[in-house]
Backbone bond lengths (Angstrom), bond angles and torsions (degrees), N, CA, C in turn:
res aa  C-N    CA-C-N  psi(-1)  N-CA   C-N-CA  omega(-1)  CA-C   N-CA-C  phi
1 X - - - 1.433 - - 1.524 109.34 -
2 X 1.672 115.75 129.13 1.708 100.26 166.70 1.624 106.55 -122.69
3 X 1.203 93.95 159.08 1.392 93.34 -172.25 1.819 80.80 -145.10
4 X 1.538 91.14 156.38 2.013 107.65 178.10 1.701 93.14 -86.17
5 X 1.482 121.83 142.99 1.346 128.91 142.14 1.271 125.20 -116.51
6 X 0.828 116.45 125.76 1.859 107.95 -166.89 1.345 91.07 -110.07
7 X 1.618 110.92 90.30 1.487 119.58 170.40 1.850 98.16 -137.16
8 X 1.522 107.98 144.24 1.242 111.38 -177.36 1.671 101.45 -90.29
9 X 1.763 101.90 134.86 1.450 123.55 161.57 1.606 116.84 -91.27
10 X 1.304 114.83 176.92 1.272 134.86 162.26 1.170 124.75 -99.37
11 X 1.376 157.36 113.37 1.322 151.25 -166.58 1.429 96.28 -108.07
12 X 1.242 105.10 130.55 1.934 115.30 162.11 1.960 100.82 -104.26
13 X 1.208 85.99 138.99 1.431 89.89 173.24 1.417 116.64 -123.25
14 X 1.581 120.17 155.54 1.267 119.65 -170.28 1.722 102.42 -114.46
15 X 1.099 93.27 -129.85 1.709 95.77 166.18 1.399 110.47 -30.23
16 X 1.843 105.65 176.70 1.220 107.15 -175.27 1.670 122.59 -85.88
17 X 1.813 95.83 102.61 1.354 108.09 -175.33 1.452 105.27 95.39
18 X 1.181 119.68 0.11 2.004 114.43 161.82 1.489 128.50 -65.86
19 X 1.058 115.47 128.20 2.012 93.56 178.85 1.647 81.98 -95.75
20 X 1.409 97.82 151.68 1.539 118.52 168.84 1.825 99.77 -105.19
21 X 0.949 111.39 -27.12 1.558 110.89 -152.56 1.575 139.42 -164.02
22 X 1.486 154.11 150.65 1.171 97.89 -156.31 1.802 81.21 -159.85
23 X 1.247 149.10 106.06 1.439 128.97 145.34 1.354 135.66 -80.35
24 X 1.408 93.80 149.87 1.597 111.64 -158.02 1.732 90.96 -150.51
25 X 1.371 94.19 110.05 2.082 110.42 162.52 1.693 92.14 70.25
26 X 1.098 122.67 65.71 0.932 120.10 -176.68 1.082 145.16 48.22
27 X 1.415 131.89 12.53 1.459 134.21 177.68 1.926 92.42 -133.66
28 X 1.326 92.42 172.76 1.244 144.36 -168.88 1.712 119.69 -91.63
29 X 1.382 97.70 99.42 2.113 92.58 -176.23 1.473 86.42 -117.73
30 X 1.153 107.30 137.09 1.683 113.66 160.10 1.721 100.85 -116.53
31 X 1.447 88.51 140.21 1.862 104.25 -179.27 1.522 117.25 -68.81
32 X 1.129 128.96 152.16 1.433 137.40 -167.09 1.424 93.49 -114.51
33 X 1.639 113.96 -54.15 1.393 108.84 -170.47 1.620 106.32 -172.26
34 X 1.326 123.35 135.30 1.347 109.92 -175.40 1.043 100.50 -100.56
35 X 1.625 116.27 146.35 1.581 141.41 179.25 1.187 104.42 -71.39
36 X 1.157 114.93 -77.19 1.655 125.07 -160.21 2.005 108.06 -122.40
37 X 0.962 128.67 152.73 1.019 158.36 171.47 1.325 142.25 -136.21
38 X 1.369 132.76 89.44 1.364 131.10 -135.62 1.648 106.08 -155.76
39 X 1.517 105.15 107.72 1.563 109.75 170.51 1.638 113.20 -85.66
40 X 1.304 88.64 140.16 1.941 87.50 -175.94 1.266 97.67 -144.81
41 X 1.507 107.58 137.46 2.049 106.47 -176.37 1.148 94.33 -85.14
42 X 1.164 101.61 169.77 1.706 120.39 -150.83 1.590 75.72 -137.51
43 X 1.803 98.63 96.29 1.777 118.69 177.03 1.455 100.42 -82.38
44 X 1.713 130.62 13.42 1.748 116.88 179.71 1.531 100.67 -71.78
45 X 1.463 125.66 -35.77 1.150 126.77 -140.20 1.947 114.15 -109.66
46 X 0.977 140.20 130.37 1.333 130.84 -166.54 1.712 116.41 -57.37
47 X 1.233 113.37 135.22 1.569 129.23 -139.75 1.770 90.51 -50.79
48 X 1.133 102.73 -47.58 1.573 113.63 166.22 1.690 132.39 -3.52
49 X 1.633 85.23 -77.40 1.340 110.97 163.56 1.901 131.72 -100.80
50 X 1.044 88.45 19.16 1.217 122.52 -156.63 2.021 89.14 -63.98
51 X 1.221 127.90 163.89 1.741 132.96 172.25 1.403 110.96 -173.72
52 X 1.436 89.75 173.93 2.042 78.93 -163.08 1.711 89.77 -114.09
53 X 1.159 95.41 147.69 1.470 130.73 -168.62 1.687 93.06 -100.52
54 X 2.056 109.99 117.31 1.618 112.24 175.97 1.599 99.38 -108.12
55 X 1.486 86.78 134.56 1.474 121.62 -178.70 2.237 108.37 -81.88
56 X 0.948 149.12 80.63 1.373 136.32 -176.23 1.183 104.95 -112.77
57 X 1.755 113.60 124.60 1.414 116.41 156.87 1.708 102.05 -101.23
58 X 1.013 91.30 175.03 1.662 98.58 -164.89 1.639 112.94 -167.28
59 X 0.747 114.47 171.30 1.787 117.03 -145.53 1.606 92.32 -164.00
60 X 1.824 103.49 96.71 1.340 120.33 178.30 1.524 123.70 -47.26
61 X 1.620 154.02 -175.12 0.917 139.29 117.47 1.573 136.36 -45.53
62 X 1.246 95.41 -20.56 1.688 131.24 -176.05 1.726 116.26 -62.32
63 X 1.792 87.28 -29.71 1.417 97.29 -159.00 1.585 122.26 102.40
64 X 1.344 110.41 -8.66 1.352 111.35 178.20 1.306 137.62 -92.63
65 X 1.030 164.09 113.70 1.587 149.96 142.91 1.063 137.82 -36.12
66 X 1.347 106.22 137.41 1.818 97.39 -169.10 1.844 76.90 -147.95
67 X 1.901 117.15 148.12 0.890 129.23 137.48 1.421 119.83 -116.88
68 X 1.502 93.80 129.72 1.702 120.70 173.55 1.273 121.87 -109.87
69 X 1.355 118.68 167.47 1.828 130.39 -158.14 1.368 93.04 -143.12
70 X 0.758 99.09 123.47 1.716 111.86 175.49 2.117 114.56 -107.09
């Protein structure tokens, strides 16, 4: 089942630009392996000020998936 939550996480990062890990509602997910990785400009804002909006799916140790926006 997916459903959208629009609740803000924490990203830990490892290497340059790796997430290792990520809490959300109080607990603790560490990453197994990220799926996808995907910069996309974020066309709301005038080209100016304009920044790119990161797309991460990710694949828990848990077994779970979660996609996040950074």
């Amino acid at each position: 089942m997916e459903r959208v939550i629009s609740e803000p996480v924490v990203v830990e990062w490892g290497a340059p630009g790796t997430p290792t890990a990520f809490r959300w509602r109080q607990r603790q997910y560490r990453i197994a392996e990220v799926l996808s990785d995907v910069r996309e400009p974020d066309y709301r804002r005038n080209w100016r000020l304009r920044r790119h909006r990161r797309r991460l799916v990710v694949h828990t140790d848990e077994g779970r998936w979660f996609e996040l926006y950074a």
